[in-house]
C-alpha positions, 0 to 999 in steps of 0.5 A: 412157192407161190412166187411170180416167175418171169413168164407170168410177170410179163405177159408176151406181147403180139405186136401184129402188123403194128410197128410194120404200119408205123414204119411205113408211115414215118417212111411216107413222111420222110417221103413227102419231107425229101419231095417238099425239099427238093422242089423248094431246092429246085424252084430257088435254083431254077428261078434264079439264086438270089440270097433269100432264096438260097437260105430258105434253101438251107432251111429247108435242107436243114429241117429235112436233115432234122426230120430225118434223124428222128425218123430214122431213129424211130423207124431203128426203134420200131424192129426191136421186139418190144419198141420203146414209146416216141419221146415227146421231145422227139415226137416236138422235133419231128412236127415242127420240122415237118410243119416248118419244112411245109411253111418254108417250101411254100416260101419257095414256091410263091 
């Protein structure tokens, strides 16, 4: 009498097309991610591999390794019916291997 029933503690929730654009929007970045890595893979092997490049080469693979992971977490995340929040370790991870992937391809490229 006068409790509070599950249903009425937690309200249902319609995502809409939300966690759908999320998705597509992380798949986008790794998209862009794998292209930023395999150029610098392909400018450091098509110029000639000296030492240097070859580990900014690493780099570059690691660091899109790196991003990789976090997206695929996420993106595993985001089809549960109620996704849990990016961690803000995660979310770090993510930026700076983004930003260094970029830092490190343009190295490649000049």
């Amino acid at each position: 009498m006068g409790g509070v029933t599950d249903a009425e503690a937690e309200p249902v929730r319609d995502p809409g097309l939300q966690p759908e654009r999320t998705r597509l929007a992380w798949r986008r970045t790794t998209l862009s991610c794998t292209v930023a890595a395999v150029l610098a893979a392909r400018a450091v092997l098509h110029g000639g591999a000296t030492a240097s490049g070859l580990l900014v080469c690493a780099l570059c693979l690691l660091l899109w390794l790196g991003f990789l992971v976090v997206a695929h977490r996420r993106m595993l995340a985001l089809s549960a019916r109620r996704p849990r929040t990016l961690s803000a370790g995660a979310a770090w991870t993510a930026a700076v291997c983004t930003l260094a992937l970029a830092v490190c391809a343009a190295a490649t490229v000049v």
